[in-house]
PQR file of N, CA, C, O and H, with PARSE charges and radii, in Angstrom:
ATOM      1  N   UNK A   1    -111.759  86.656  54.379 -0.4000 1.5000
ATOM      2  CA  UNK A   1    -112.852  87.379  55.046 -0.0000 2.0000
ATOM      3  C   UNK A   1    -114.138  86.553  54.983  0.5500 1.7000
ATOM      4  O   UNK A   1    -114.406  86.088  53.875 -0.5500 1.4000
ATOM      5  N   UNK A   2    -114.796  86.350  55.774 -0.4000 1.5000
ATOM      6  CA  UNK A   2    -115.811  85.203  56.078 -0.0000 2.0000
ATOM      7  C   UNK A   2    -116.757  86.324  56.324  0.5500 1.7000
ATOM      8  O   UNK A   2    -116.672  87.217  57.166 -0.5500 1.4000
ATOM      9  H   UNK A   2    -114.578  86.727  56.675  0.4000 1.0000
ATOM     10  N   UNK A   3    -117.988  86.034  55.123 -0.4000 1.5000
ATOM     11  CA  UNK A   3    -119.471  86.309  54.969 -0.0000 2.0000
ATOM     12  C   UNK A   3    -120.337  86.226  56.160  0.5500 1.7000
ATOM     13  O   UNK A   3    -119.685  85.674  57.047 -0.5500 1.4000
ATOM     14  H   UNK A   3    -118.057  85.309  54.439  0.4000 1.0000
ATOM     15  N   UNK A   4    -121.142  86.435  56.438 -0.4000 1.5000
ATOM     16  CA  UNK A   4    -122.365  86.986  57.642 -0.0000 2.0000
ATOM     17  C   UNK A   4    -123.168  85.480  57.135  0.5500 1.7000
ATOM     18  O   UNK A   4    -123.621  84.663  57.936 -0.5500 1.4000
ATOM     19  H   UNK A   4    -121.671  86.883  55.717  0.4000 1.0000
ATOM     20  N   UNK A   5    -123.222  85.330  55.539 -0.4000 1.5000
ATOM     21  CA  UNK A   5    -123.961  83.848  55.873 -0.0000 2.0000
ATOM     22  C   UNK A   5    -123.357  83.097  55.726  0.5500 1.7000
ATOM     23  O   UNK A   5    -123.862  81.990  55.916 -0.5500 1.4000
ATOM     24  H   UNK A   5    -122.854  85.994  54.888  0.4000 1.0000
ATOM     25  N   UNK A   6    -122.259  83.128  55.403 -0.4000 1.5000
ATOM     26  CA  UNK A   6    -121.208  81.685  55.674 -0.0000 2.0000
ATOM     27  C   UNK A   6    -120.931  80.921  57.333  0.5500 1.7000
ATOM     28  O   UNK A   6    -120.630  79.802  57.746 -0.5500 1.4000
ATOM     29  H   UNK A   6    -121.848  84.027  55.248  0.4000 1.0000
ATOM     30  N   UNK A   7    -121.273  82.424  58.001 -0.4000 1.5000
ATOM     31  CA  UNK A   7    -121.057  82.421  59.227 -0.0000 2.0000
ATOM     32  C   UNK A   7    -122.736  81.614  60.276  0.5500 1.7000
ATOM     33  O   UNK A   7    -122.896  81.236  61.436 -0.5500 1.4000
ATOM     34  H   UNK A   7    -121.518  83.333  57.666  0.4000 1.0000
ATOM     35  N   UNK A   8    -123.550  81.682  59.162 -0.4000 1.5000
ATOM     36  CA  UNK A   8    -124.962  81.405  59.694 -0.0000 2.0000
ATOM     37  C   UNK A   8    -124.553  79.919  59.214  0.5500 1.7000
ATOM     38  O   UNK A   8    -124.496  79.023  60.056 -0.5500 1.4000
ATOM     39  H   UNK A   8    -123.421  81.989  58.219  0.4000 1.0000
ATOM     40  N   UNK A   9    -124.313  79.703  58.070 -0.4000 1.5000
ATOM     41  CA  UNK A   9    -124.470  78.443  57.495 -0.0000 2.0000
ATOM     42  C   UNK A   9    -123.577  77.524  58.327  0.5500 1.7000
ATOM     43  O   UNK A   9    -123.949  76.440  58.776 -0.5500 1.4000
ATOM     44  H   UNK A   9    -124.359  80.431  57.386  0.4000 1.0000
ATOM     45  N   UNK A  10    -122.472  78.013  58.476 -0.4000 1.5000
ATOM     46  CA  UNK A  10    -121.865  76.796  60.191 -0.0000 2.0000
ATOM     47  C   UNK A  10    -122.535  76.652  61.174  0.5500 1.7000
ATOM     48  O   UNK A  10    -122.938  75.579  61.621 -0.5500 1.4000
ATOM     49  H   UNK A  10    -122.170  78.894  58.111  0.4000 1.0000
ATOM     50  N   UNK A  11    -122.788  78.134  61.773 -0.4000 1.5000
ATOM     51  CA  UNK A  11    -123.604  77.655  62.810 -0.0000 2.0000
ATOM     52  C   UNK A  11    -124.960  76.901  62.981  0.5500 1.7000
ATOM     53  O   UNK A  11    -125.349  76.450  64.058 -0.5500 1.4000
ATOM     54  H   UNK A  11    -122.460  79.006  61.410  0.4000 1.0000
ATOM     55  N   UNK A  12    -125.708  76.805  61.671 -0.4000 1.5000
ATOM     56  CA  UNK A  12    -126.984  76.138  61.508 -0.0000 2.0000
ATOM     57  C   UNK A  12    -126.277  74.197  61.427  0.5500 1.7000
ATOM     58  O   UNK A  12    -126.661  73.177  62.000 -0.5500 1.4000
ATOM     59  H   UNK A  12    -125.392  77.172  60.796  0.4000 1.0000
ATOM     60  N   UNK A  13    -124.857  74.521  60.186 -0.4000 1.5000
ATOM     61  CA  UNK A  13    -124.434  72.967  60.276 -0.0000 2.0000
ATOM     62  C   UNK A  13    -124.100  72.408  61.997  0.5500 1.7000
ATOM     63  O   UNK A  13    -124.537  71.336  62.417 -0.5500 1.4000
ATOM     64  H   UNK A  13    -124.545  75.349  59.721  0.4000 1.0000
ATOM     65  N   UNK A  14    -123.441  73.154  62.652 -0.4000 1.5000
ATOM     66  CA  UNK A  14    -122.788  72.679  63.705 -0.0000 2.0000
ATOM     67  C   UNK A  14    -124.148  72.583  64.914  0.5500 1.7000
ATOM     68  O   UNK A  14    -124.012  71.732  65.793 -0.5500 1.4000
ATOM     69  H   UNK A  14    -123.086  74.025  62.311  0.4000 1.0000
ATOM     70  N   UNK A  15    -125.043  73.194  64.928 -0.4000 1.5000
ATOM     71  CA  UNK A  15    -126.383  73.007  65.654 -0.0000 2.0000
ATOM     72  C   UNK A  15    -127.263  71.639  65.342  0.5500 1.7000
ATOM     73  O   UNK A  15    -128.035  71.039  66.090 -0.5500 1.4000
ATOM     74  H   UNK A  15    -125.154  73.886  64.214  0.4000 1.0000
ATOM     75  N   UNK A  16    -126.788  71.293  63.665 -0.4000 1.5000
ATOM     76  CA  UNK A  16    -127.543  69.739  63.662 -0.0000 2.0000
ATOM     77  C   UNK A  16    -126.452  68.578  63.650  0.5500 1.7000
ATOM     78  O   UNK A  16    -126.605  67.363  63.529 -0.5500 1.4000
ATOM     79  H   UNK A  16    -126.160  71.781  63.058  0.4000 1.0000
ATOM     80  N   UNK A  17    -125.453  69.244  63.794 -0.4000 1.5000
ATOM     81  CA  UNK A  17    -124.947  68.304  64.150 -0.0000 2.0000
ATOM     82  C   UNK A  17    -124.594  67.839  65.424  0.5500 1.7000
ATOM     83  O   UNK A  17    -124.445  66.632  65.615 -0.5500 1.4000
ATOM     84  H   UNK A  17    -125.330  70.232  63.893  0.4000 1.0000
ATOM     85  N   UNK A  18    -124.461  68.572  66.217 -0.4000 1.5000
ATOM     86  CA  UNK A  18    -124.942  68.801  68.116 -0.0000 2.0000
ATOM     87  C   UNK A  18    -125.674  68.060  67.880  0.5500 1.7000
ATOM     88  O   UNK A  18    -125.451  66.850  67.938 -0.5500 1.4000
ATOM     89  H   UNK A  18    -124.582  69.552  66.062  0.4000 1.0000
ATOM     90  N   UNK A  19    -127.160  68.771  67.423 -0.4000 1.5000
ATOM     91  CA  UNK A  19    -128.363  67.724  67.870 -0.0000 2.0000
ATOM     92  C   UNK A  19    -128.357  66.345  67.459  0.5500 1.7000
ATOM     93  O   UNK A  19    -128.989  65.553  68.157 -0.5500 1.4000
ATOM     94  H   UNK A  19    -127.341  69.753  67.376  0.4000 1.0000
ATOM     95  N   UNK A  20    -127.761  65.936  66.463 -0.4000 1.5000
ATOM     96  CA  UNK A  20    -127.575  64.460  65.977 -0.0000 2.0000
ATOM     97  C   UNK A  20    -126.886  63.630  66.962  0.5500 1.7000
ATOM     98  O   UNK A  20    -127.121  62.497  67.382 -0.5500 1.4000
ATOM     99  H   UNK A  20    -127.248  66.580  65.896  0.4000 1.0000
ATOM    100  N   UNK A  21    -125.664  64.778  67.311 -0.4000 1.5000
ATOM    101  CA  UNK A  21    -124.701  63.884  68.110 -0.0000 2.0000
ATOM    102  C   UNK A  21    -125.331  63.585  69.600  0.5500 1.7000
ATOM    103  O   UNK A  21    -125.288  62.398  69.923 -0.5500 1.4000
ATOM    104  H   UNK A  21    -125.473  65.698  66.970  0.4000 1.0000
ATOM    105  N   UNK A  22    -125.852  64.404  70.459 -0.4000 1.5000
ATOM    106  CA  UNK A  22    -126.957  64.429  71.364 -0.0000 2.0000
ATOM    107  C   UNK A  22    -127.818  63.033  71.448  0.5500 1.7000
ATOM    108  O   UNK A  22    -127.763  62.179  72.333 -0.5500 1.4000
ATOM    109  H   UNK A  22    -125.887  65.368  70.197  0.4000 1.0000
ATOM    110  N   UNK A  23    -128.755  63.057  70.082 -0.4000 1.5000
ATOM    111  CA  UNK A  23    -129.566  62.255  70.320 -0.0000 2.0000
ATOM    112  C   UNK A  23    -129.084  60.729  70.294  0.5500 1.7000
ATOM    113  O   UNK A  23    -129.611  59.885  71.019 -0.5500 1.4000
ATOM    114  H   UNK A  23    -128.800  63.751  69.363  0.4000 1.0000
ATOM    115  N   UNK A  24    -127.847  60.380  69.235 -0.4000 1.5000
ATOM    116  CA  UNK A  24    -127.027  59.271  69.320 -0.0000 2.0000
ATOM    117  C   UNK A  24    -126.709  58.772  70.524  0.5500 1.7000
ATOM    118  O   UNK A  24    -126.908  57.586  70.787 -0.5500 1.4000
ATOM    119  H   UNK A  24    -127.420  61.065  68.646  0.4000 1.0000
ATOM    120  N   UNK A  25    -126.122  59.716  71.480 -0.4000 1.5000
ATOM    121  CA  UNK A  25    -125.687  59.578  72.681 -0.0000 2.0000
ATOM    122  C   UNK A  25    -126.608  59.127  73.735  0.5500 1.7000
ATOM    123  O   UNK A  25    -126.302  58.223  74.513 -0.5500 1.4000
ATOM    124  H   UNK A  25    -125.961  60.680  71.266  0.4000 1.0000
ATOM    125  N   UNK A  26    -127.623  59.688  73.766 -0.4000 1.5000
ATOM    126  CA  UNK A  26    -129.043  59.668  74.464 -0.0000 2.0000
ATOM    127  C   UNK A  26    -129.434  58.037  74.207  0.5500 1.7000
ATOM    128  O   UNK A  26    -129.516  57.178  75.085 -0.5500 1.4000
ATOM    129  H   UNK A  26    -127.871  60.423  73.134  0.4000 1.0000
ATOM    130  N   UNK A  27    -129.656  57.852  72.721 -0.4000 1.5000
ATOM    131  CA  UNK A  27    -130.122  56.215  72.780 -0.0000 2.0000
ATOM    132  C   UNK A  27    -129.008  55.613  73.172  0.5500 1.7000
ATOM    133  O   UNK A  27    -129.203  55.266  74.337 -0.5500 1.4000
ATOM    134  H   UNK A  27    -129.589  58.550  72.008  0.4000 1.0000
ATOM    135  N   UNK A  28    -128.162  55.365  72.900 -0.4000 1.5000
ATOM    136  CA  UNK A  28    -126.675  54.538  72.948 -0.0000 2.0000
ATOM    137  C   UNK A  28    -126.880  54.743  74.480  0.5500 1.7000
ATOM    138  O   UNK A  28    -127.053  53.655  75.028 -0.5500 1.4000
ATOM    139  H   UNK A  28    -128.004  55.647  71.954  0.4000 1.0000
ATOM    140  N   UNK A  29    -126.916  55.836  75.373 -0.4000 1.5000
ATOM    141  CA  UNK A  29    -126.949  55.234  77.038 -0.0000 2.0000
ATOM    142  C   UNK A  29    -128.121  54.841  77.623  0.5500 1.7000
ATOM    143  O   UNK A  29    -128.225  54.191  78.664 -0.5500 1.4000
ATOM    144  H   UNK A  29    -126.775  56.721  74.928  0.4000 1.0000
ATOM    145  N   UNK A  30    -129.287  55.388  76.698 -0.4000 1.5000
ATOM    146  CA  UNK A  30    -130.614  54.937  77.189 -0.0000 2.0000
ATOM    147  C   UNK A  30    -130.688  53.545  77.207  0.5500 1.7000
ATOM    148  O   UNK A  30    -131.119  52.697  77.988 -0.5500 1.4000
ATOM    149  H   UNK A  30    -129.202  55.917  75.853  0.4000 1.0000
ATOM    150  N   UNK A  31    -130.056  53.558  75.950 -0.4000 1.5000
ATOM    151  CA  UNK A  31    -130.330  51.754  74.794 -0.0000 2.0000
ATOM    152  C   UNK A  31    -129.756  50.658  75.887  0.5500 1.7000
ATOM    153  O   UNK A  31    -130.215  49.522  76.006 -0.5500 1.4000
ATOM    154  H   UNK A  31    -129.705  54.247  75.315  0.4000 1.0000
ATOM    155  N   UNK A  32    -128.667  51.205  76.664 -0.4000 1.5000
ATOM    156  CA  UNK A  32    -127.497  50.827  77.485 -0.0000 2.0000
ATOM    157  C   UNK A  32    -128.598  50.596  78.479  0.5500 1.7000
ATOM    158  O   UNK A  32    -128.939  49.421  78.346 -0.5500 1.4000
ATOM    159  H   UNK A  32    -128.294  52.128  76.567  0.4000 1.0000
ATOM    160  N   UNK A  33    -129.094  51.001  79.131 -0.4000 1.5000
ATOM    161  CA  UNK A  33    -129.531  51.208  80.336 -0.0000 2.0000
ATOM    162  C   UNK A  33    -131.018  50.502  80.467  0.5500 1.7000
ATOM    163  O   UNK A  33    -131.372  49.920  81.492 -0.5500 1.4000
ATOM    164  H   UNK A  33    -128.818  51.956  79.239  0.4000 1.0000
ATOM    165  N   UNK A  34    -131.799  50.627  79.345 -0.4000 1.5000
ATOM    166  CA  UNK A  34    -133.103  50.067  79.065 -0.0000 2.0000
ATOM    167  C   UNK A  34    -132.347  48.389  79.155  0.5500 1.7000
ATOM    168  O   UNK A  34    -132.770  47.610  80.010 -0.5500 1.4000
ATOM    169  H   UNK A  34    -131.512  51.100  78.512  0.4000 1.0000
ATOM    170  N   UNK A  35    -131.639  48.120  78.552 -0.4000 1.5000
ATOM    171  CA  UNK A  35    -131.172  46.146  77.940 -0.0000 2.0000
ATOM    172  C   UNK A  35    -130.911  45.873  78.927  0.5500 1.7000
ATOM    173  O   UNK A  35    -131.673  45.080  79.482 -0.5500 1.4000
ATOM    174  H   UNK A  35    -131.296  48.752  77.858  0.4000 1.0000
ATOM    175  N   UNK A  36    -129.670  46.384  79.712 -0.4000 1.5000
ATOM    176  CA  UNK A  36    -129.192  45.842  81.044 -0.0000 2.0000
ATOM    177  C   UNK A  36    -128.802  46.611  81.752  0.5500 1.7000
ATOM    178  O   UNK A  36    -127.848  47.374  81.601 -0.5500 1.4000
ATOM    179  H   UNK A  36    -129.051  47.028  79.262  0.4000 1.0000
ATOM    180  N   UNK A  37    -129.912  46.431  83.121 -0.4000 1.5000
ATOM    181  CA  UNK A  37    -130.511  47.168  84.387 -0.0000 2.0000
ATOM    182  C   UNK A  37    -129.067  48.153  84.069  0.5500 1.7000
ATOM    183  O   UNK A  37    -128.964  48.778  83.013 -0.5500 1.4000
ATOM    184  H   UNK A  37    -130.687  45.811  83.244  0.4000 1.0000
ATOM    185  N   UNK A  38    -128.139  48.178  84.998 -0.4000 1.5000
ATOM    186  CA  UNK A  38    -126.849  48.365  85.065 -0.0000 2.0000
ATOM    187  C   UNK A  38    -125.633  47.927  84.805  0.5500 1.7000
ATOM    188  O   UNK A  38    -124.891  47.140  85.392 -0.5500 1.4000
ATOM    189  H   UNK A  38    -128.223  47.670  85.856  0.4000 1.0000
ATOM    190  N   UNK A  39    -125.511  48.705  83.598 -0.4000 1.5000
ATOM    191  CA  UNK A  39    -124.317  48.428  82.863 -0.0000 2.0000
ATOM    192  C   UNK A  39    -123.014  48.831  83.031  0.5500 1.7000
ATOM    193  O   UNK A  39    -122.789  49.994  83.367 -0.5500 1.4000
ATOM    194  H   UNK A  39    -126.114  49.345  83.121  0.4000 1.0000
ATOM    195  N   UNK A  40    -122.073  48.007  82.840 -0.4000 1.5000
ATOM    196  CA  UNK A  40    -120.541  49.631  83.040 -0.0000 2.0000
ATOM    197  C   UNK A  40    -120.713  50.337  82.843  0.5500 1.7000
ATOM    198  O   UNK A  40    -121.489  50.485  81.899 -0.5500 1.4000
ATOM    199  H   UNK A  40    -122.255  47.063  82.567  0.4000 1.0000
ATOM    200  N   UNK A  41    -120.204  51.430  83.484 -0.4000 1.5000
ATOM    201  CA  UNK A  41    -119.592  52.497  82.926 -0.0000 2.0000
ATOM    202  C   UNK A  41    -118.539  52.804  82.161  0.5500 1.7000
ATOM    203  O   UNK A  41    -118.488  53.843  81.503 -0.5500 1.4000
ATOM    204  H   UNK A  41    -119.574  51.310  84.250  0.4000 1.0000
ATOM    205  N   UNK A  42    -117.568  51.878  82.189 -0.4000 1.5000
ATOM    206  CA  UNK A  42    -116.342  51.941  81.122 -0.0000 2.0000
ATOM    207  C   UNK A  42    -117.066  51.117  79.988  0.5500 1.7000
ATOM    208  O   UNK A  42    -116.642  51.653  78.964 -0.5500 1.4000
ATOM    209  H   UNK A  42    -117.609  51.034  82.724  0.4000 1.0000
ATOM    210  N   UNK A  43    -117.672  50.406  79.720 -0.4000 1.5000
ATOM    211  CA  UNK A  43    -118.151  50.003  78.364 -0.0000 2.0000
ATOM    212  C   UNK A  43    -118.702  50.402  77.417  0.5500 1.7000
ATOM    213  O   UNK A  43    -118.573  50.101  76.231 -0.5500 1.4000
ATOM    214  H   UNK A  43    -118.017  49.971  80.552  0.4000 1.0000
ATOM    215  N   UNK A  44    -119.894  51.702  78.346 -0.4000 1.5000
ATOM    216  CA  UNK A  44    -120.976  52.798  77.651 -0.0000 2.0000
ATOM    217  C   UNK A  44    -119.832  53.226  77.048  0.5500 1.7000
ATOM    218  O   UNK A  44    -119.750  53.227  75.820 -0.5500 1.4000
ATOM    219  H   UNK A  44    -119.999  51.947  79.310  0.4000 1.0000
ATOM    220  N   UNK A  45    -118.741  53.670  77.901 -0.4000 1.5000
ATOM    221  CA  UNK A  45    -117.519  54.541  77.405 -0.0000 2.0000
ATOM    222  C   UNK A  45    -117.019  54.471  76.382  0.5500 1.7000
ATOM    223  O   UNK A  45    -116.914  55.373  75.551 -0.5500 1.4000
ATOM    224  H   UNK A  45    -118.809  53.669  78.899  0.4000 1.0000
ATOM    225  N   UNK A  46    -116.590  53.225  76.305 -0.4000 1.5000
ATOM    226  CA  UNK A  46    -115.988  52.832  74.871 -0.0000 2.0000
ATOM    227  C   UNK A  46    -117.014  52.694  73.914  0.5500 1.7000
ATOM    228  O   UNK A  46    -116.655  53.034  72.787 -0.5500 1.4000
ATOM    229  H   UNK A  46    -116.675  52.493  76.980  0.4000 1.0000
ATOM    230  N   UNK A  47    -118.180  52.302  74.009 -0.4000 1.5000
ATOM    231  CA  UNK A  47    -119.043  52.271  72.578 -0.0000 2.0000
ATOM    232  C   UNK A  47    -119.044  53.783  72.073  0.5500 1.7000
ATOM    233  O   UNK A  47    -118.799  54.091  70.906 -0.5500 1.4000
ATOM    234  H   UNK A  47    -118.471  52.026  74.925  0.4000 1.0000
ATOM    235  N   UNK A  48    -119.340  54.667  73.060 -0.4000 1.5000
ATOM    236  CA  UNK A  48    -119.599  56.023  72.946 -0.0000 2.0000
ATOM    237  C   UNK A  48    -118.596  56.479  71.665  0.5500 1.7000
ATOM    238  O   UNK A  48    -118.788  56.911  70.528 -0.5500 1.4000
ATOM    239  H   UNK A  48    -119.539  54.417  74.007  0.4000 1.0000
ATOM    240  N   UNK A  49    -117.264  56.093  72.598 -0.4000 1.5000
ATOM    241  CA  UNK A  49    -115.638  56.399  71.598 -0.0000 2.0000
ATOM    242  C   UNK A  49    -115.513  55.835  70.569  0.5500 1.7000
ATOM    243  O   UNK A  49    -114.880  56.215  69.584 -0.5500 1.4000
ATOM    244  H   UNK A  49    -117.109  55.742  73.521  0.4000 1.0000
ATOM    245  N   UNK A  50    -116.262  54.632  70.748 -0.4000 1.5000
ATOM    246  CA  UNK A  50    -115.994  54.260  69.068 -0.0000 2.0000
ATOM    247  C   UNK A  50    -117.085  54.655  68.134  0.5500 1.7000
ATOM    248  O   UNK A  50    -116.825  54.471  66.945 -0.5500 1.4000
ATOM    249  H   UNK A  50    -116.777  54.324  71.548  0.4000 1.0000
ATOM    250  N   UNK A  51    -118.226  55.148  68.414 -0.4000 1.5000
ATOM    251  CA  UNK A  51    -119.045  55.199  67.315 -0.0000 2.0000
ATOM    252  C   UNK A  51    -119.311  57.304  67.005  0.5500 1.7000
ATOM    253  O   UNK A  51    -120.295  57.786  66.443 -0.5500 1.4000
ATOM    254  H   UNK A  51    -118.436  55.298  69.380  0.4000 1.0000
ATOM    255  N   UNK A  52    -118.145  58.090  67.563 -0.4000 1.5000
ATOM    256  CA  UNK A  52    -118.064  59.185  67.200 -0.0000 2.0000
ATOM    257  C   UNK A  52    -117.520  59.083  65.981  0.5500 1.7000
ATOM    258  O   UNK A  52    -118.195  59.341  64.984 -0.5500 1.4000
ATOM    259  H   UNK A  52    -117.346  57.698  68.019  0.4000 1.0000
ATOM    260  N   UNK A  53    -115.909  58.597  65.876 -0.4000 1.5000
ATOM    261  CA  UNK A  53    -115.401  58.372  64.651 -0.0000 2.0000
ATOM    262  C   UNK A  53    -116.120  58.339  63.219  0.5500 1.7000
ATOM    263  O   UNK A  53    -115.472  58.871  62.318 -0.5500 1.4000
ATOM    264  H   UNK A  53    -115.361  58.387  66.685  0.4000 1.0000
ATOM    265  N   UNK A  54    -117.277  57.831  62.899 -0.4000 1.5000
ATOM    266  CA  UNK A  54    -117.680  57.301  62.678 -0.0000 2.0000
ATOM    267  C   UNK A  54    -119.141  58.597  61.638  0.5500 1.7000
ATOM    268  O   UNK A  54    -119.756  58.556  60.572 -0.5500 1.4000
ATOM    269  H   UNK A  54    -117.804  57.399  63.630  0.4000 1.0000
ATOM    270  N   UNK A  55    -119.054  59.340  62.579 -0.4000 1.5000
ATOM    271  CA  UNK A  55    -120.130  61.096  62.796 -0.0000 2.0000
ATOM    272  C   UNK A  55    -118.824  61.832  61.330  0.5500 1.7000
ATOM    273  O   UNK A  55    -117.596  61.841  61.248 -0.5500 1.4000
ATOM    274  H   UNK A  55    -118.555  59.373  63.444  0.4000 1.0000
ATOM    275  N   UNK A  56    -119.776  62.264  60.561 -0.4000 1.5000
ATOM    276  CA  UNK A  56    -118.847  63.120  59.561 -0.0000 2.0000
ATOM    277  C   UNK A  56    -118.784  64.614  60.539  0.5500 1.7000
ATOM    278  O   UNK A  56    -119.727  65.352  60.824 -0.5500 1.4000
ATOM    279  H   UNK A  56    -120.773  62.257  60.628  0.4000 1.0000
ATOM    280  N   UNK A  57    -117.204  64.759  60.954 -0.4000 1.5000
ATOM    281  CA  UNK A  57    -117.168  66.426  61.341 -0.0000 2.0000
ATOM    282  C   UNK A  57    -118.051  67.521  60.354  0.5500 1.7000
ATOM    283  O   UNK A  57    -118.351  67.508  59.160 -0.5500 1.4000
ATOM    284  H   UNK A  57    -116.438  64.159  60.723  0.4000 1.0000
ATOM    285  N   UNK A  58    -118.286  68.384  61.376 -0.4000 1.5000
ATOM    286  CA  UNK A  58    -118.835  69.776  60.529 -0.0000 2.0000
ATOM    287  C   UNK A  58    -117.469  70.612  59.553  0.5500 1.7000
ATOM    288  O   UNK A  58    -116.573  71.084  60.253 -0.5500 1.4000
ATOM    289  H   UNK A  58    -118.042  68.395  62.346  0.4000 1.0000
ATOM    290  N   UNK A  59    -117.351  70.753  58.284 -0.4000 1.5000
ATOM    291  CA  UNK A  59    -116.219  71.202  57.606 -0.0000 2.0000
ATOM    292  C   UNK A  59    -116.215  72.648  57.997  0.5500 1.7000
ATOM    293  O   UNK A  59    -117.163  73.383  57.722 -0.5500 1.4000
ATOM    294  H   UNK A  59    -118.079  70.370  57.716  0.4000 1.0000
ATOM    295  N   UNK A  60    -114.950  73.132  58.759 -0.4000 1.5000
ATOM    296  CA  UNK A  60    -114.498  74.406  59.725 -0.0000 2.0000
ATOM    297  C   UNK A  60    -114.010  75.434  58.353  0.5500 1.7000
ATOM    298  O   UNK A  60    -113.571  76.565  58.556 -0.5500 1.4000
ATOM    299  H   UNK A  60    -114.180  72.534  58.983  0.4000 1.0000
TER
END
């Protein structure tokens, strides 16, 4: 049976971790896009994929 704040306390973890993951993403295509004019699109791709791994999951 799962608590009312156990239930806050994920959703507060999983909200910074959104926002972390968000803002990672944001520089990583900005970062992409600021260096060189136009970049792949399959390359953003793969940096993207490899540097999630990488993000500690929120513990479910």
């Amino acid at each position: 049976m799962s608590s009312p704040l156990h239930r806050h306390v994920r959703l507060i973890l999983g909200l910074i971790w959104t926002t972390a993951f968000m803002l990672m993403l944001a520089h990583l295509l900005y970062g992409e896009v600021g260096s060189r004019h136009q970049a792949p699109r399959l390359q953003q791709d793969a940096t993207v994929s490899m540097s999630v791994p990488s993000l500690r999951p929120v513990p479910i």
